[in-house]
C-alpha positions as a printed NumPy array, in Angstrom:
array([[  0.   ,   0.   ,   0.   ],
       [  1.357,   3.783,  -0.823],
       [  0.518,   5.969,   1.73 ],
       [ -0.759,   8.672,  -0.333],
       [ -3.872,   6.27 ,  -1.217],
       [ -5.287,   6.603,   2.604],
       [ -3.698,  10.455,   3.322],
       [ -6.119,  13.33 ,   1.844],
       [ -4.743,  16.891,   1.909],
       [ -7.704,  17.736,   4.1  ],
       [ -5.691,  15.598,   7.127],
       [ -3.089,  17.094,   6.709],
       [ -2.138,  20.427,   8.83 ],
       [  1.074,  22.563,   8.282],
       [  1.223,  24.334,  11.398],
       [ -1.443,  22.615,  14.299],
       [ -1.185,  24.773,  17.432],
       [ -1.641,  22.32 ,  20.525],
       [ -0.192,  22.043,  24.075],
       [ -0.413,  18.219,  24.59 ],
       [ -0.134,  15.14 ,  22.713],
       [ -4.235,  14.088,  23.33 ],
       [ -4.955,  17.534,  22.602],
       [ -3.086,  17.114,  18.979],
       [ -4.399,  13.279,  18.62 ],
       [ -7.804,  15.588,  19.407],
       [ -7.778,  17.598,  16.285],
       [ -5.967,  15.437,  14.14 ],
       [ -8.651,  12.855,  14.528],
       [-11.437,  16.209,  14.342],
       [ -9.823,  16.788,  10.796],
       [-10.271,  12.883,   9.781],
       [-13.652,  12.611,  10.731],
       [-14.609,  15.941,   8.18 ],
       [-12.732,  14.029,   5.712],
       [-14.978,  10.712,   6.552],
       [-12.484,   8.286,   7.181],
       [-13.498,   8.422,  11.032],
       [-17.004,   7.61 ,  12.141],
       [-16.713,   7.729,  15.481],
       [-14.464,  10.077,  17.312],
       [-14.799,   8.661,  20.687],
       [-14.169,   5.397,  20.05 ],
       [-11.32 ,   5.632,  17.708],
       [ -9.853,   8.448,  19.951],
       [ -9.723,   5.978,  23.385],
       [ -8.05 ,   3.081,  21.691],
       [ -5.379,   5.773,  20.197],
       [ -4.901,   7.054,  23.975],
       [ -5.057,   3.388,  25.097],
       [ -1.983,   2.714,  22.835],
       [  0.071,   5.366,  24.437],
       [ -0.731,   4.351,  27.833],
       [  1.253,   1.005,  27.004],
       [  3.997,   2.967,  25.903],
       [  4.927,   6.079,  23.551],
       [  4.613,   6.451,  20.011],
       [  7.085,   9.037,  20.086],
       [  9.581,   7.365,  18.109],
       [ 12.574,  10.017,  17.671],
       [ 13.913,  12.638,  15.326],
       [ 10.998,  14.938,  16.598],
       [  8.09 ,  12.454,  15.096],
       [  5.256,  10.289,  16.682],
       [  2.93 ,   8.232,  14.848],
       [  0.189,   7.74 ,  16.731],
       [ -2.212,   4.697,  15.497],
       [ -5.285,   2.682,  16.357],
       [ -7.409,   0.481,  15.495],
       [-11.008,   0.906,  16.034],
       [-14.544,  -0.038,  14.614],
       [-15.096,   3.856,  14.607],
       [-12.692,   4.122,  11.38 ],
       [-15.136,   4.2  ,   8.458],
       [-11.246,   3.61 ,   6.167],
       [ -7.564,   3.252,   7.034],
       [ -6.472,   6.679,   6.931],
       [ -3.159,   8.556,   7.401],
       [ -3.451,  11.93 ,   9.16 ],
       [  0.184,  14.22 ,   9.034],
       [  0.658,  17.392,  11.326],
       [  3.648,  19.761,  11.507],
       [  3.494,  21.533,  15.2  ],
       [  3.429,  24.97 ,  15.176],
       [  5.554,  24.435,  18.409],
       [  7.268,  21.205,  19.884],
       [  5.549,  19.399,  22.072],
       [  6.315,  16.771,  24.944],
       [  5.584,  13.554,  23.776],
       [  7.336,  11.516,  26.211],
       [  9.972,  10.229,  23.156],
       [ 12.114,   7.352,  22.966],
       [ 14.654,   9.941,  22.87 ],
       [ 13.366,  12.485,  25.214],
       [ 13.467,  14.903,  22.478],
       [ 10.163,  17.481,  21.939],
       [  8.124,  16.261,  18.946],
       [  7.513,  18.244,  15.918],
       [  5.553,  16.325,  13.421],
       [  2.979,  13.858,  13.814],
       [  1.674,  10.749,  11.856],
       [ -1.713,   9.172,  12.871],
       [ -2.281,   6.543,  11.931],
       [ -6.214,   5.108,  11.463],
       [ -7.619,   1.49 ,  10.943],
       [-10.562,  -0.081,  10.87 ],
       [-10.763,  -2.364,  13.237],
       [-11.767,  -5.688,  11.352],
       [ -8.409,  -4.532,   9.085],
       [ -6.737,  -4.72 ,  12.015],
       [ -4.541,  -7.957,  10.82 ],
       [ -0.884,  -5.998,   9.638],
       [ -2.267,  -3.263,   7.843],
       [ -1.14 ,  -0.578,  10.499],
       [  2.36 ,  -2.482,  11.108],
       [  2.91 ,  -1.66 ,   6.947],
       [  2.078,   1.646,   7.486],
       [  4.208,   2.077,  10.544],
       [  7.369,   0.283,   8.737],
       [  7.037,   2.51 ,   5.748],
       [  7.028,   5.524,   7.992],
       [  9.766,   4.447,   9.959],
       [ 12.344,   3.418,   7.299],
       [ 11.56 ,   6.706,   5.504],
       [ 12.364,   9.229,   8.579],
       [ 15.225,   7.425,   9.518],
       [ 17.065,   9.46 ,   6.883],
       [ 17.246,  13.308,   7.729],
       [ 17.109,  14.196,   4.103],
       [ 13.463,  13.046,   4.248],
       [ 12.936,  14.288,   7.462],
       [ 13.63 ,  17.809,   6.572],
       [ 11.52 ,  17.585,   3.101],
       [  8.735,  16.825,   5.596],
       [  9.684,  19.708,   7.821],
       [ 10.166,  22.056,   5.104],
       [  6.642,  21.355,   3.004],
       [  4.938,  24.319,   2.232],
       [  1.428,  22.772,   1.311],
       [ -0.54 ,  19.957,   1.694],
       [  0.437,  19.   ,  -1.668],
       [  4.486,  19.163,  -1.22 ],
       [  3.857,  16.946,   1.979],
       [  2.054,  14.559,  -0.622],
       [  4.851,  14.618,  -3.189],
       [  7.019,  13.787,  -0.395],
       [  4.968,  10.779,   0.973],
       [  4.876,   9.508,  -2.879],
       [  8.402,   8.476,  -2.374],
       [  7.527,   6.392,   0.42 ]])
């Protein structure tokens, strides 16, 4: 699966002001249920905040990816955020995070589809040339180009 078949340019926001990390999971998941990939906020929402509980999704180099799997996800659905300002994320490597993948499943899809997701993500930002075409996306549509590669 590419990712840009489940990301929309609707879901993704270039410069999300928040404070915490369930206020950003908050409006990232607001922005995928306008798009209609989420049809119940509530739902999907507590098994996202259930899946930090068991441990963060911060993974490094200023990025989480946030994910669940839920039967409130109408689609599997990719949402991207860039921070207006870091935010504590409890990281693997205690750094402030500064973009954000979530990450949104239905839950009878649950099988591997959000582990392929997560592994494309991850290989992709560990190189800091990608990483910094992320950070330095203008619009919606450069952060697409730059997912394409993925």
């Amino acid at each position: 699966m590419k990712l840009t078949e489940i990301i929309e340019k609707e879901i993704i926001q270039l410069s999300l002001a928040v404070q915490t990390k369930e206020e950003c999971i908050a409006r990232m998941t607001e922005q995928m249920v306008k798009a209609g990939a989420i049809s119940n906020k509530e739902a999907f929402m507590q098994t996202v905040l259930e899946r930090e509980q068991k441990g963060t999704t911060g993974v490094g180099f200023e990025v989480a990816i946030p994910h669940g799997k839920s039967a409130g996800v109408a689609r599997p659905a990719l949402g991207f955020a860039k921070l207006a300002h870091p935010i504590d994320w409890q990281s693997l490597d205690e750094e402030p995070v500064s973009m954000v993948f979530l990450i949104a499943v239905p839950a009878e899809q649950a099988g591997n589809e959000h582990l392929r997701i997560l592994a494309a993500i991850a290989r992709k930002l560990m190189h800091e040339e990608y990483r910094n075409q992320l950070r330095e996306a203008g619009s919606p549509e450069d952060v697409m180009r730059v997912l394409e590669t993925l």
